[in-house]
LODO-555740 format. One record per residue (C-alpha): residue number from 1; residue in one letter; y negated, z, x negated. Coordinates in steps of 0.5 Angstrom, whole numbers. Each point is the difference from the previous one (the first is absolute). Example, Ala and Ser with C-alpha at 12.3 -4.5 7.8 and 13.67 -1.06 7.14 Angstrom:
LODO-555740
- 1,A,9,16,-25
- 2,S,-7,-2,-2
//
This chain:
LODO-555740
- 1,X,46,-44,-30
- 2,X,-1,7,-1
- 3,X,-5,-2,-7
- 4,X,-3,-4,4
- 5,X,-1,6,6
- 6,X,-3,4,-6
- 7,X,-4,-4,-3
- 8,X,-3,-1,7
- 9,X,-1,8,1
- 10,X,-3,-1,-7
- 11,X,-5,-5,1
- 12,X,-3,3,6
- 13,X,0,6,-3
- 14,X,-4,-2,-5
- 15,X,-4,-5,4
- 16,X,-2,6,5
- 17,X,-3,4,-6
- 18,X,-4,-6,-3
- 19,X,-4,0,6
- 20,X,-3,7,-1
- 21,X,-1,4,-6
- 22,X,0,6,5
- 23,X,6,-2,4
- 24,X,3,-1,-8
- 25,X,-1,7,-2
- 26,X,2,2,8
- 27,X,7,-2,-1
- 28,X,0,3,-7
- 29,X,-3,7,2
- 30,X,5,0,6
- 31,X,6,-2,-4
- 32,X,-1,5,-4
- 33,X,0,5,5
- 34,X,6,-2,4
- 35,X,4,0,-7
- 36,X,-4,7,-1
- 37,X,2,4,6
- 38,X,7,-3,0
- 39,X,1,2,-7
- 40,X,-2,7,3
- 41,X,4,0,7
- 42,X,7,-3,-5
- 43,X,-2,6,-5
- 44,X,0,5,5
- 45,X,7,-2,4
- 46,X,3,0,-6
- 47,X,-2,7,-2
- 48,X,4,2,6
- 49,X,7,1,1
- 50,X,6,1,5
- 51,X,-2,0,7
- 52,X,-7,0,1
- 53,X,0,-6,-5
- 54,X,5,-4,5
- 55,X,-4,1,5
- 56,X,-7,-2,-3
- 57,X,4,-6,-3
- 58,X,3,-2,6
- 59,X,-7,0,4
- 60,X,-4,-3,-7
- 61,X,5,-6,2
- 62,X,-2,-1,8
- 63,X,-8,1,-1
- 64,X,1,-6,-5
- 65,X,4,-4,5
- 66,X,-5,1,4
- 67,X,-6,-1,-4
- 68,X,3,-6,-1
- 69,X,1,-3,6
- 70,X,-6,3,4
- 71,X,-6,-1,-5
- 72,X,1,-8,0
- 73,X,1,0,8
- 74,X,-7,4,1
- 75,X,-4,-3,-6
- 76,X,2,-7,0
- 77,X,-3,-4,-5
- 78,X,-4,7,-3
- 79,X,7,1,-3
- 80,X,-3,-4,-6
- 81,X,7,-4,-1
- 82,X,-2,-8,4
- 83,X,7,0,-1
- 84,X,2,4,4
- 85,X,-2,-5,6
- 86,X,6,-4,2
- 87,X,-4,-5,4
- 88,X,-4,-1,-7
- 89,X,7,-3,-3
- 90,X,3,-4,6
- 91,X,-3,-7,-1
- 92,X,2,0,-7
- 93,X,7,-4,-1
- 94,X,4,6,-1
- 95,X,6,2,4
- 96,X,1,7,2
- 97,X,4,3,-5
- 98,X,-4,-2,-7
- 99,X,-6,3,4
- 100,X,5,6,2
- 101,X,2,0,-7
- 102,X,-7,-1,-4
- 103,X,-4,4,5
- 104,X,4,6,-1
- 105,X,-1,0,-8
- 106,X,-7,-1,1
- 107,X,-1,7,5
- 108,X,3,3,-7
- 109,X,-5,-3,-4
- 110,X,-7,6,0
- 111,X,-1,7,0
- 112,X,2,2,8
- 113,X,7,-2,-2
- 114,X,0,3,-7
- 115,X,-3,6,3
- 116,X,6,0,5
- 117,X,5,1,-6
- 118,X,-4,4,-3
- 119,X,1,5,5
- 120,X,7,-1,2
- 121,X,1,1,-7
- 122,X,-2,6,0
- 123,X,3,1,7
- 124,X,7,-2,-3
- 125,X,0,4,-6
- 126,X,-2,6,4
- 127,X,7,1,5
- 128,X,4,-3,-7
- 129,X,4,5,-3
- 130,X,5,-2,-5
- 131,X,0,-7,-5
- 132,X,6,-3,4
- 133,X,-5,-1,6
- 134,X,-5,-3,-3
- 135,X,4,-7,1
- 136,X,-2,2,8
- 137,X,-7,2,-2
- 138,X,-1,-7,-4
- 139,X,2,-5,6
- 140,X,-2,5,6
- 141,X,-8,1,-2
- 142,X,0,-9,-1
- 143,X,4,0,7
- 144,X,-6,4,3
- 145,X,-6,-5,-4
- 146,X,4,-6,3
- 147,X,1,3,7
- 148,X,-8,2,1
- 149,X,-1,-7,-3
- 150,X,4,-4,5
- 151,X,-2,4,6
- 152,X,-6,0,0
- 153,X,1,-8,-2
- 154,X,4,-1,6
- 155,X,-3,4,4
- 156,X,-7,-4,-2
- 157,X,3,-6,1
- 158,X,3,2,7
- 159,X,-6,1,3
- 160,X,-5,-5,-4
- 161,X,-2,-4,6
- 162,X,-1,6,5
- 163,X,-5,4,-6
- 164,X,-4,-7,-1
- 165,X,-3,0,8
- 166,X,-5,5,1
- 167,X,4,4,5
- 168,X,5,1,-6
- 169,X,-6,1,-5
- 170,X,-2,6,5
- 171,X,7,3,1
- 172,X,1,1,-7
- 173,X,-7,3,-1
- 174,X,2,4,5
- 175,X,7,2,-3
- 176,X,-3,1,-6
- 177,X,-5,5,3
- 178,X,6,3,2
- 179,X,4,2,-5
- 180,X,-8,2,-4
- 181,X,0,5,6
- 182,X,7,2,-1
- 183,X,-1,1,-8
- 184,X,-7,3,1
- 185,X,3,6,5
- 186,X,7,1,-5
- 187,X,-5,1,-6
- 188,X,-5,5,3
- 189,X,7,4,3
- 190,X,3,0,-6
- 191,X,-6,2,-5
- 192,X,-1,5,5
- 193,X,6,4,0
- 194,X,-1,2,-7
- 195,X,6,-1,-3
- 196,X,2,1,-7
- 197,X,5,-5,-1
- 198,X,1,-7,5
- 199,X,7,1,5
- 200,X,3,-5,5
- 201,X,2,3,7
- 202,X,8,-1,-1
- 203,X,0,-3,7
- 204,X,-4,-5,-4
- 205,X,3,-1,-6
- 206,X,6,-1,5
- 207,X,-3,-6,4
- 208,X,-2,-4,-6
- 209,X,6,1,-5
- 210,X,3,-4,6
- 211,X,-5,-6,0
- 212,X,0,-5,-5
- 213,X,-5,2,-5
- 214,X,5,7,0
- 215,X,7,-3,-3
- 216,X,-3,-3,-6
- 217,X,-5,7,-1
- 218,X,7,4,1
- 219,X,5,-4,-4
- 220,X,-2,3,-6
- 221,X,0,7,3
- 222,X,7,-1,3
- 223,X,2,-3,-7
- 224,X,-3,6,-3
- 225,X,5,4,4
- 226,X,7,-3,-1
- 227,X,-1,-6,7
- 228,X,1,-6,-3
- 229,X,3,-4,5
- 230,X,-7,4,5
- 231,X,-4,-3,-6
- 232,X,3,-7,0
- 233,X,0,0,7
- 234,X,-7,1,1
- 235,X,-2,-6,-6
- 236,X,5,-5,4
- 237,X,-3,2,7
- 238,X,-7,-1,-4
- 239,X,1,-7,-3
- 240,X,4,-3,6
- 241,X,-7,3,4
- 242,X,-3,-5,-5
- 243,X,4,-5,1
- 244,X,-2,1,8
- 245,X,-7,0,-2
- 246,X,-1,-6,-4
- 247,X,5,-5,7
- 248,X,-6,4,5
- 249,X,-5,-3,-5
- 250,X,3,-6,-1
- 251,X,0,-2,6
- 252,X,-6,2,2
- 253,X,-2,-5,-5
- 254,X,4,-5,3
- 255,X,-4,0,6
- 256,X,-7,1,-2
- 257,X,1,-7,-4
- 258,X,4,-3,6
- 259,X,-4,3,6
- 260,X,-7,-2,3
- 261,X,-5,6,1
- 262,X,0,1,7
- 263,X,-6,4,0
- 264,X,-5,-6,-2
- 265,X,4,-4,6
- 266,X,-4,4,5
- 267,X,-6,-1,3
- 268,X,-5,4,0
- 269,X,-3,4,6
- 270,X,-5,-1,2
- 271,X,-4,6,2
- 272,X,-6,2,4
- 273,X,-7,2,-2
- 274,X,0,8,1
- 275,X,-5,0,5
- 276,X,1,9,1
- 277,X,-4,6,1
- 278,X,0,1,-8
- 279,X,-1,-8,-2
- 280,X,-6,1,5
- 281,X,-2,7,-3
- 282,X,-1,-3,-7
- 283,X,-4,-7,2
- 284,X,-6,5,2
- 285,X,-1,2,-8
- 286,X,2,-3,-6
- 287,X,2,7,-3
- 288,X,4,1,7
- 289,X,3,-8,-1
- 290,X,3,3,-7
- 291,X,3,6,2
- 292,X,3,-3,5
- 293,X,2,-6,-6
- 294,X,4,6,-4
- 295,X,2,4,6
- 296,X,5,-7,1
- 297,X,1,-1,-8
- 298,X,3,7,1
- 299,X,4,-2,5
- 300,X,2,-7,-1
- 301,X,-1,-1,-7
- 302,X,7,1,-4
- 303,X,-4,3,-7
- 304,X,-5,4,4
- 305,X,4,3,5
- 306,X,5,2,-6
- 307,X,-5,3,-4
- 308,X,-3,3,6
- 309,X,7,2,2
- 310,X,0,3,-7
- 311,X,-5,4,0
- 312,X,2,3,7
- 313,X,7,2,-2
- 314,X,-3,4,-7
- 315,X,-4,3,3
- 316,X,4,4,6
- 317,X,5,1,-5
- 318,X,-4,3,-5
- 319,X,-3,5,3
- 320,X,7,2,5
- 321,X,4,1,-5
- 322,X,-6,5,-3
- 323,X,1,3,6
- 324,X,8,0,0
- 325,X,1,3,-7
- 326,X,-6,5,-1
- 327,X,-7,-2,3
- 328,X,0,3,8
- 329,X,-7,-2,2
- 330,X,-3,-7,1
- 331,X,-4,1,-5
- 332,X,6,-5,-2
- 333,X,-3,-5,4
- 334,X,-5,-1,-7
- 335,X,4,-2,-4
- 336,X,2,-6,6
- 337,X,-6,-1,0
- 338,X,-1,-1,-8
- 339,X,5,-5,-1
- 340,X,-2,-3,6
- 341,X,-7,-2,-3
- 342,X,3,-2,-7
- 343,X,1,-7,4
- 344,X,-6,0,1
- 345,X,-3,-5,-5
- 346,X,5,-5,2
- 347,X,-1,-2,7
- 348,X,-7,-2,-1
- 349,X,0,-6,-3
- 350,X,6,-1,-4
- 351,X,6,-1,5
- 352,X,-4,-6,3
- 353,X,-1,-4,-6
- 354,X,-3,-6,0
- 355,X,1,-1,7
- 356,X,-7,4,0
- 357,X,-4,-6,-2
- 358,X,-1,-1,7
- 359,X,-4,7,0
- 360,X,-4,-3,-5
- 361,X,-2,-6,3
- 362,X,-3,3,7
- 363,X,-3,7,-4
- 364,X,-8,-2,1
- 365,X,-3,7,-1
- 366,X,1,6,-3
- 367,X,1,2,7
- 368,X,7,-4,1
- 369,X,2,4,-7
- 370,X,-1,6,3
- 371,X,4,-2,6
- 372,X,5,-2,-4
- 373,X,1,6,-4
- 374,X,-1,5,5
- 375,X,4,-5,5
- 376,X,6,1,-5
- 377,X,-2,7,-1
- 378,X,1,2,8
- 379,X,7,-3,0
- 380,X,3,5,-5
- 381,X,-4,5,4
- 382,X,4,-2,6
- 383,X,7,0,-3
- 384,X,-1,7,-4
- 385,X,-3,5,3
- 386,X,4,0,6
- 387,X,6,0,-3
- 388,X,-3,6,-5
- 389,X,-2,3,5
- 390,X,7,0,5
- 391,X,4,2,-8
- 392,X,-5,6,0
- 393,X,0,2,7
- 394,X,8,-1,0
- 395,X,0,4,-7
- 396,X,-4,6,4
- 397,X,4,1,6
- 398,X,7,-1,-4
- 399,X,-3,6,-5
- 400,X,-4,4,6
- 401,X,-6,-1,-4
- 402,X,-5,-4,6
- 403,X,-6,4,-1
- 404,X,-1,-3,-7
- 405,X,0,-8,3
- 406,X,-7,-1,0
- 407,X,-1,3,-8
- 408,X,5,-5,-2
- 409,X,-3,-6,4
- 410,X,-7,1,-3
- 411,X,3,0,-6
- 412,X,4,-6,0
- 413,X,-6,-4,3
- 414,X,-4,2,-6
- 415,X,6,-2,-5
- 416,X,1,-7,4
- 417,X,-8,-1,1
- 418,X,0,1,-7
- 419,X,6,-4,-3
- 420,X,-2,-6,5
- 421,X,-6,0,-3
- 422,X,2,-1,-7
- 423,X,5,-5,1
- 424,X,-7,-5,4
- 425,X,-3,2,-7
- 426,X,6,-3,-4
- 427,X,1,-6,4
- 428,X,-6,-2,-1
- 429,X,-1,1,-7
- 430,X,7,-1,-3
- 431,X,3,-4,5
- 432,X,7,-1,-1
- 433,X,5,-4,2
- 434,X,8,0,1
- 435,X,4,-5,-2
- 436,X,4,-4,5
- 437,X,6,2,3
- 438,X,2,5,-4
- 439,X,2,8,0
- 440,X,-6,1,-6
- 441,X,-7,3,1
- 442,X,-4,-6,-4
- 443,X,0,-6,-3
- 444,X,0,-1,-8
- 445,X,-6,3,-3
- 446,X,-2,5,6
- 447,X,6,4,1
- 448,X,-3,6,-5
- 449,X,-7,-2,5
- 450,X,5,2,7
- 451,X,3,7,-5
- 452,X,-8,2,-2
- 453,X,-2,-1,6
- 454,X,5,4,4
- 455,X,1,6,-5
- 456,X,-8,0,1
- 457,X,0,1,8
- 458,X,5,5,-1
- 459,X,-3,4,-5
- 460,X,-8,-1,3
- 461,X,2,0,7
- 462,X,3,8,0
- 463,X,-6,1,-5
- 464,X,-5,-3,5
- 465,X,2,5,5
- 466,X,-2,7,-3
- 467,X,-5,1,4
- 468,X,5,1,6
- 469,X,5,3,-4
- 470,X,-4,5,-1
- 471,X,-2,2,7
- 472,X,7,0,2
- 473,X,1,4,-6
- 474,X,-6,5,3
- 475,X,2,-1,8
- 476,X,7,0,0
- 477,X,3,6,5
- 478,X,-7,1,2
- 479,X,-2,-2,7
- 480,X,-4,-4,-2
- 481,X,4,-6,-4
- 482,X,0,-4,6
- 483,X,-7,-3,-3
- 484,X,4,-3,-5
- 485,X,2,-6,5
- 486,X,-8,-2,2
- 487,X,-1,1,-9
- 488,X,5,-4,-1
- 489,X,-2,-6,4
- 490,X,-6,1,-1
- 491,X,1,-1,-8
- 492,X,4,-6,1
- 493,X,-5,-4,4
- 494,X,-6,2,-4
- 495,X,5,-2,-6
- 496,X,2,-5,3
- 497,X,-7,-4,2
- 498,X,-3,1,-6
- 499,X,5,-4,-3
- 500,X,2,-5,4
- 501,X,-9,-1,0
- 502,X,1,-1,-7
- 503,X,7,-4,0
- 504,X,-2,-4,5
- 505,X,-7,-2,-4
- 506,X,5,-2,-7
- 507,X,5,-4,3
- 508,X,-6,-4,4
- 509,X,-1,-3,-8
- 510,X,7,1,-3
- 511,X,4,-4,6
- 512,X,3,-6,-3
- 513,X,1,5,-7
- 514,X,5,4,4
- 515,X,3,-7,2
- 516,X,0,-3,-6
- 517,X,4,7,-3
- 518,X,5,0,7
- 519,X,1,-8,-2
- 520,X,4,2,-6
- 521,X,6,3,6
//
């Protein structure tokens, strides 16, 4: 059963690469990375020694657990492993233990877990200071790679069918939001603190060197220094962990091949029309009908409201974490502003997919383009200027810096004017699609599109914006920097209307190819 598992995983690897030259080269390009950056990560822990290397290993281990067990509940299927899905293997003739059993040989198999040794390894290697623990070192690392695998198995199988509704889909989107947002703010606290060296808060290394993940990271350490019976003590607990892990799985098994799926017992609801003020508003013009359309995808839909929600959080983070470690003005709220619109090129088009077919079929003139494109436009607008607008306020009156709000207002309404504009202008002329149900920012074939795109607008976005950079360069501290703010809108608007004209005109005789391109999602 277990060769059968592996050649399973094998063949729908394989089967998974024949379909794209560019998925292929995808995964090698990615395979490589991960191995690379785990030889570096094992290569520095291995370089450092006694407690600080302990408290690194023990905090190597519970990142990878969690890893581990995060990434399959937020990404789903984008994990890259069909295999991972237990409801995929329930109507095979298989009892639970030899699915137990092969599905666990077939998550050893791939780069992700050979990264992970890769990196307990060295994780291992660094807190081993005499030959005789190396016995502890061996079995401790493997100890680790099992746990991660059968957790995060378990954990999948546990919650299989809550992941697959869509309010499962959307809470996990949502977690993974989370724990993005989490990492995100530990790296900016971290890279600016300037350390020479990385260190764990004792209080931390204490907490984690109790959990799971800590006994087989501090066995070696503790047969280093002569605790053989902490050492073994620890590898025991963790096994029989294990062992505890695999019955929750199997159980969980059990139950998803015995039990009916309530969710798809239920009816449905039925739900009255919206007949409210907003419904009402759009009816009177195609252009207000489609913000009123995104403004609801925004709020309802789980792709668009977790890419929204993500835009949001990077961009108050960012710039209060500036303002926490150095920058104390709400000049800050720029760079809020500036991850901000790096989601722009994404929420045009491509969260809709096919589904804009609709579009299509009732767009009549150049006039319903216009619509649509500045209808979607407005409902970015909506979201992001206020709450630019409520970050910078609050920035400034946290700093005693009010008097500079309206400058840094101007600015930001030129940057999102502009950035905005730019992500119209590669909607429509390298439409691009996401692939369906999954964490990744395209389809085969049209990711390096989505990374282009995205590194231009950060790029030109900023550049575009020169003219006013320079009057807040000239007007800053005067008494007259408060023409910034009418500057800046008046930028933005004229950019923005240009662009919009003339974005709005293509789109009319390129509709079905921006179908046909967000089909392939």
């Amino acid at each position: 059963m277990v060769g059968l598992f592996v050649r399973l995983k094998l063949a729908l690897l394989r089967g998974s690469l024949r379909r794209s030259r560019a998925r292929a080269a995808g995964f090698v390009v990615g395979a490589l990375a991960a191995l690379a950056a785990a030889g570096l990560t094992a290569a520095r822990l291995a370089q450092r020694h006694g407690e600080p290397a302990a408290d690194l290993a023990v905090l190597a281990a519970a990142g990878l657990l969690v890893g581990w067990v995060v990434l399959p509940l937020t990404a789903g299927s984008g994990t890259g492993d069909e295999s991972a899905d237990p409801t995929r293997l329930a109507v095979l003739p298989l009892r639970p233990r030899p699915l137990v059993v092969g599905s666990t040989a077939a998550a050893l198999v791939g780069p992700g877990p050979l990264a992970t040794l890769v990196v307990l390894a060295g994780a291992t290697a660094a807190v081993t200071g005499t030959g005789a623990a190396v016995a502890v070192a061996v079995p401790a690392a493997l100890l680790a790679l099992l746990l991660c695998v059968v957790t995060s198995r378990a954990v999948t199988a546990a919650y299989a069918r809550a992941l697959t509704s869509r309010r499962g889909k959307d809470a996990a989107a949502m977690g993974g939001l989370l724990v993005a947002v989490v990492s995100f703010t530990a790296y900016l606290l971290l890279s600016s603190a300037g350390a020479p060296e990385p260190s764990v808060p004792p209080a931390v290394s204490d907490v984690l060197r109790r959990t799971p993940p800590g006994w087989v990271a501090d066995a070696p350490h503790a047969a280093t220094e002569g605790r053989w019976g902490v050492a073994l003590a620890e590898l025991g607990a963790t096994a029989l962990l294990i062992l505890l892990l695999a019955v929750w799985w199997h159980h969980s098994l059990v139950r998803l091949m015995t039990t009916s799926d309530r969710s798809t017992a239920r009816p449905a609801r039925a739900r009255s029309a919206d007949a409210g003020p907003w419904a009402r508003l759009g009816s009177r013009s195609r252009t207000l009908l489609i913000t009123h359309h995104q403004l609801r995808s925004f709020a309802r839909a789980p792709r668009h409201r977790m890419l929204m929600a993500t835009s949001l959080a990077y961009s108050s983070i960012f710039p209060l974490v500036l303002v926490a470690v150095a920058v104390k003005t709400p000049y800050a709220a720029l760079g809020g502003a500036w991850v901000f619109a790096l989601s722009s090129p994404s929420m045009l088009f491509t969260m809709d997919g096919s589904a804009v077919w609709t579009n299509v079929a009732t767009t009549r003139s150049v006039a319903h383009a216009r619509a649509e494109v500045t209808g979607r436009f407005l409902a970015q607008i909506v979201v992001a200027v206020p709450w630019l607008t409520a970050i910078t306020v609050v920035i400034a009156l946290t700093t005693g810096t009010t008097g500079q709000i309206p400058e840094v207002l101007g600015l930001i309404c030129a940057l999102l004017g502009v950035t905005f504009s730019m992500g119209a202008v590669i909607s429509v002329r390298w439409p691009y699609a996401f692939e369906h149900d999954s964490i990744l920012t395209g389809v085969p074939g049209q990711g390096g599109t989505y990374h282009l795109m995205n590194f231009a607008a950060s790029i030109a976005g900023p550049l575009a914006t020169t003219p006013l950079v320079a009057g807040a360069v000239l007007l800053h501290g005067t008494g007259h920097a408060w023409l910034l703010l009418p500057a800046g809108l008046a930028y933005g608007l004229l950019v923005t209307s240009v662009v919009l004209r003339r974005t709005g005109a293509r789109l009319f005789r390129t509709y079905p190819d921006v179908l046909n391109a967000l089909r392939l999602g």
